[in-house]
C-alpha positions in Angstrom: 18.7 -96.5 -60.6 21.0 -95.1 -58.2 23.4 -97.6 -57.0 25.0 -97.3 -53.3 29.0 -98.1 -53.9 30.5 -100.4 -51.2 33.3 -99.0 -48.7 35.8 -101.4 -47.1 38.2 -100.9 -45.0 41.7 -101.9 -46.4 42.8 -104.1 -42.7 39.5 -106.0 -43.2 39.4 -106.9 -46.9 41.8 -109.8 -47.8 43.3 -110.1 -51.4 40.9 -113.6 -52.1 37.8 -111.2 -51.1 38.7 -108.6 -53.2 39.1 -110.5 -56.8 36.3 -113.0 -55.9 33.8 -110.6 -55.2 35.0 -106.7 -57.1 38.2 -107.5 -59.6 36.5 -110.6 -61.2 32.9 -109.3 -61.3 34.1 -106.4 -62.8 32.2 -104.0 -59.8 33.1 -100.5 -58.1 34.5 -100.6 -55.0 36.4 -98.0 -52.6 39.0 -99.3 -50.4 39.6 -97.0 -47.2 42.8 -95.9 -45.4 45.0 -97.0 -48.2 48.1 -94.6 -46.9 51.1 -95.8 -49.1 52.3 -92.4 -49.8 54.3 -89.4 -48.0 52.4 -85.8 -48.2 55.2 -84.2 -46.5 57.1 -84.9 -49.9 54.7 -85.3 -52.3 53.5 -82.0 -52.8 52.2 -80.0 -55.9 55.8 -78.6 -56.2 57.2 -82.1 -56.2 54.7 -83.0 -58.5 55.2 -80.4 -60.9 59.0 -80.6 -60.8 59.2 -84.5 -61.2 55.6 -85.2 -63.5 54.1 -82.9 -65.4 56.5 -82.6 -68.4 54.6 -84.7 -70.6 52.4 -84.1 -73.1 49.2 -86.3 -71.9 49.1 -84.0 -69.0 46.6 -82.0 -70.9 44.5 -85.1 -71.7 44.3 -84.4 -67.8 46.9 -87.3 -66.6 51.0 -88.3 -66.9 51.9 -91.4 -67.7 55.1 -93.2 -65.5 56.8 -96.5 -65.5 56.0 -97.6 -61.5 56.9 -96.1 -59.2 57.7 -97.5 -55.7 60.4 -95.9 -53.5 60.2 -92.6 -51.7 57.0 -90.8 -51.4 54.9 -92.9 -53.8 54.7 -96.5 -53.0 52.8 -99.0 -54.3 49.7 -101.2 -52.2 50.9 -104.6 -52.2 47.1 -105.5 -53.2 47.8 -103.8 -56.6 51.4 -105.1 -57.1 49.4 -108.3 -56.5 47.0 -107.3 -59.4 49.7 -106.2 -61.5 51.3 -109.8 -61.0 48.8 -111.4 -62.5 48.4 -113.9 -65.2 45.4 -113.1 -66.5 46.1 -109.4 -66.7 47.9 -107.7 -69.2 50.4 -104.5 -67.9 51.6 -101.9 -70.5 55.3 -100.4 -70.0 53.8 -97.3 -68.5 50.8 -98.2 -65.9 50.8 -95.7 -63.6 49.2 -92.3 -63.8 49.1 -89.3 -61.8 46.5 -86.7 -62.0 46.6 -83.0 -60.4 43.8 -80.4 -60.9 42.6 -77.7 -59.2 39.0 -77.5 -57.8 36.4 -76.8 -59.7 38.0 -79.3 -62.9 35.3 -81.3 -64.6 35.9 -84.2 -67.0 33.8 -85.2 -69.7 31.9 -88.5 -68.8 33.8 -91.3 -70.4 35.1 -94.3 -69.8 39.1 -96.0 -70.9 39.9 -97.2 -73.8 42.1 -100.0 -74.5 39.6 -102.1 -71.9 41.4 -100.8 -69.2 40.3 -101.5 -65.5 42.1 -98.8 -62.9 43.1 -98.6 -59.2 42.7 -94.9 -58.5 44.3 -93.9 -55.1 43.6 -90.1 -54.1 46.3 -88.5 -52.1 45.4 -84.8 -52.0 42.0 -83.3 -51.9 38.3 -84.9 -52.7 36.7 -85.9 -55.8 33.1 -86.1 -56.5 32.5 -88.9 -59.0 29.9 -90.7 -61.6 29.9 -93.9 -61.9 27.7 -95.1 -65.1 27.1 -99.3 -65.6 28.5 -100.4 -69.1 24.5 -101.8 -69.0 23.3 -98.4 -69.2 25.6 -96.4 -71.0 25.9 -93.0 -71.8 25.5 -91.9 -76.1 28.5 -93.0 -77.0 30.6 -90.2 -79.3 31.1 -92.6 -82.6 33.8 -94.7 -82.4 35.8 -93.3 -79.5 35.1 -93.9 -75.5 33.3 -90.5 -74.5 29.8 -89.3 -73.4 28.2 -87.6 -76.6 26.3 -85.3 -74.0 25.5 -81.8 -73.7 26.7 -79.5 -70.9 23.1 -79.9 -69.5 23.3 -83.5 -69.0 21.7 -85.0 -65.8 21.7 -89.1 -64.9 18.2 -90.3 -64.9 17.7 -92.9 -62.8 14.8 -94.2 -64.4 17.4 -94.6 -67.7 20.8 -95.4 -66.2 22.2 -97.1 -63.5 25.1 -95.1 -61.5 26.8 -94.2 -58.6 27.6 -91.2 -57.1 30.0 -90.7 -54.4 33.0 -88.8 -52.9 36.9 -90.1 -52.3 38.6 -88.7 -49.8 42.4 -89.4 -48.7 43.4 -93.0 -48.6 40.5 -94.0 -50.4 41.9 -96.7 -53.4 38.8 -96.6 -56.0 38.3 -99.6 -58.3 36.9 -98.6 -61.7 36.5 -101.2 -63.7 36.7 -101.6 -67.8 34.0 -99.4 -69.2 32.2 -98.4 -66.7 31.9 -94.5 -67.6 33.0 -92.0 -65.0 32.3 -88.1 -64.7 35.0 -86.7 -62.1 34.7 -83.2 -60.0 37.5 -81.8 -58.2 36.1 -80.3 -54.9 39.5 -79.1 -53.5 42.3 -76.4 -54.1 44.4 -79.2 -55.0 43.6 -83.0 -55.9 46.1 -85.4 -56.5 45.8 -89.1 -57.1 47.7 -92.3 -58.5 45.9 -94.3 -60.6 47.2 -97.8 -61.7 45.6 -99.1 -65.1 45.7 -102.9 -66.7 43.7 -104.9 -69.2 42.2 -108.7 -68.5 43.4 -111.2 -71.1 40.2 -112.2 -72.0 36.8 -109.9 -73.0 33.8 -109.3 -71.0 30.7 -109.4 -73.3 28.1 -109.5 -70.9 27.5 -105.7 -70.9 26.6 -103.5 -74.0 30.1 -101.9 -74.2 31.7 -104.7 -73.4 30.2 -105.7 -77.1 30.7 -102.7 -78.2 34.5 -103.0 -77.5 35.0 -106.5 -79.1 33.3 -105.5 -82.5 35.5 -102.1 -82.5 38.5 -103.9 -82.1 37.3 -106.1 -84.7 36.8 -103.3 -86.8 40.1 -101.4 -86.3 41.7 -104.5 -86.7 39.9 -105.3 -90.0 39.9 -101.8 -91.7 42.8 -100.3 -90.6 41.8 -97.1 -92.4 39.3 -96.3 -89.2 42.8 -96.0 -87.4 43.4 -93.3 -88.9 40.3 -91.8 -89.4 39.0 -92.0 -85.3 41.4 -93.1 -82.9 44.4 -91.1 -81.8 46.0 -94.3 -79.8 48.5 -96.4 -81.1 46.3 -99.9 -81.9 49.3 -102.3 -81.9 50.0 -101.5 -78.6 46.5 -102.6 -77.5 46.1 -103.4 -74.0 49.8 -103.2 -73.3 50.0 -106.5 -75.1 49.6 -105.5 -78.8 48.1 -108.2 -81.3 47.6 -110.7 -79.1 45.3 -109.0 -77.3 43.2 -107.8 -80.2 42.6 -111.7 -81.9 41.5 -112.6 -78.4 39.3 -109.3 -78.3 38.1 -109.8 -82.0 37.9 -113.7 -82.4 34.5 -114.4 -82.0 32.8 -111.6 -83.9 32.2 -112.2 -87.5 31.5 -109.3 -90.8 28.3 -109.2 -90.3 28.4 -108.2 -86.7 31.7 -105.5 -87.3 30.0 -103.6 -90.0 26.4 -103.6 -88.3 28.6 -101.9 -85.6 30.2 -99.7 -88.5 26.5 -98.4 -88.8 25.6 -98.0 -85.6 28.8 -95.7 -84.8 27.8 -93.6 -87.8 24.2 -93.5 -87.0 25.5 -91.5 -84.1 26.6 -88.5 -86.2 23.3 -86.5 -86.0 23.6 -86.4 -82.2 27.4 -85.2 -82.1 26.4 -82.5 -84.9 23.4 -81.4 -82.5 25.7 -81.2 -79.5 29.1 -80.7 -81.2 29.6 -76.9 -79.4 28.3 -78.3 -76.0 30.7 -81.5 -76.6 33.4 -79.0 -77.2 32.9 -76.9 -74.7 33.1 -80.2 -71.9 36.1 -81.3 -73.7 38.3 -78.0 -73.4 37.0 -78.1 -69.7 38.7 -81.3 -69.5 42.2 -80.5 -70.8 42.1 -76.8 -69.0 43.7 -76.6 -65.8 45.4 -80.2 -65.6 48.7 -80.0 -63.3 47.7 -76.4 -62.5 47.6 -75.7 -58.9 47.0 -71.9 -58.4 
């Protein structure tokens, strides 16, 4: 069905609130007037000259070591996030994205079990929120929609939400949750701060999904190579002691029936694979290009 996100106001939610009932739940939530950032400054120039040498920028983001002094500062409820124990933080955990309007990304959601605080600073973005209960086709073995440019969300088939950030309007998107992302104006700028929980969540289908690939990269380190382009021993920020957490409880019989089920998905990608193709190179086009 489709789902009506909650909106709180940043002066009225305390930091106890906000695990207990979105962090810890593992639910959507958009934060208003969350204004920890100097527009005067940080403009697309400023961007471009201080973040978008990177290669990643065509995967549509840049990757930074935190940043907290000038015009970007950090929330104090995500340094409090960041803090914490039962989180893990990689060396780089701050993103920033720039598009121009009309940017699409393919529906997906992030891999290494990431959960992210996405603050927009510039602009509006229209996004698509799909529950990890009522995922999209999955494109074997990586963490994308295998959908066709004519794709629409059923409500009968999946739950979602649909919604709009504007300015000052902190989004939490938790671990795989997919998200489809539309950039409405000239120029859309946000921060994004990503970071994976110690432990697993298997009470959604790609939450399951997630423990028996783990399992399987860490078990047949040929489908490294093969599928994923990330570096596995840096899982999570946290690197092999993430993944025997992840992959403790799931035994051979489990990681190969998800060996099949990834391949079973072949068919569909062939079917869809110009479509597929077409969505991705939307994607990377455009990213930290502001005319």
């Amino acid at each position: 069905m489709k789902l009506e996100i909650e909106k709180r106001d940043l002066s009225s939610l305390s930091y106890t609130e906000f695990v207990n009932s979105y962090l810890i739940p593992e639910k959507p939530l958009i934060i208003q007037n969350v204004f920890t950032f100097d527009t005067t400054v940080l403009t697309p120039e400023y961007i471009l000259e201080h973040f978008s040498n990177e290669s990643k920028r065509e995967a549509g983001w840049f990757d930074s070591d935190l940043v907290d002094s000038g015009p970007i500062r950090i929330p104090e409820l995500v340094k409090k996030v960041l803090s914490r124990d039962d989180m893990s933080v990689r060396q780089s955990p701050m993103r920033l994205f720039m598009q121009p309007g009309g940017h699409v990304t393919l529906p997906h959601y992030d891999g290494n079990s990431l959960h992210g605080l996405n603050l927009q600073v510039l602009g509006t973005k229209h996004w698509i929120l799909t529950s990890p209960n009522t995922p999209l086709p999955n494109i074997p073995f990586m963490f994308a929609g295998s959908v066709g440019k004519n794709f629409t969300y059923d409500p009968h088939k999946y739950d979602f939400y649909e919604f709009d950030t504007e300015v000052g309007d902190l989004l939490l998107v938790p671990r795989y949750w997919y998200h489809e992302v539309h950039s409405i104006d000239p120029v859309n700028l946000n921060l994004n701060w990503v970071f994976t929980p110690k432990t697993p969540n298997q009470n959604s289908i790609l939450g399951r999904r997630e423990v028996e690939i783990v399992k399987l990269r860490k078990s047949m380190p040929l489908v490294n190579k093969a599928f994923f382009p990330d570096k596995f021993s840096e899982y999570g920020g946290q690197g092999k002691q993430l993944i025997d957490t992840y992959s403790e409880n799931v035994g051979t019989l489990r990681m190969f029936t998800r060996l099949l089920k990834e391949l079973s998905g072949y068919p569909r990608l062939l079917f869809l694979a110009s479509q597929i193709k077409a969505r991705a190179n939307e994607f990377s086009k455009n990213n930290f290009n502001v005319k």
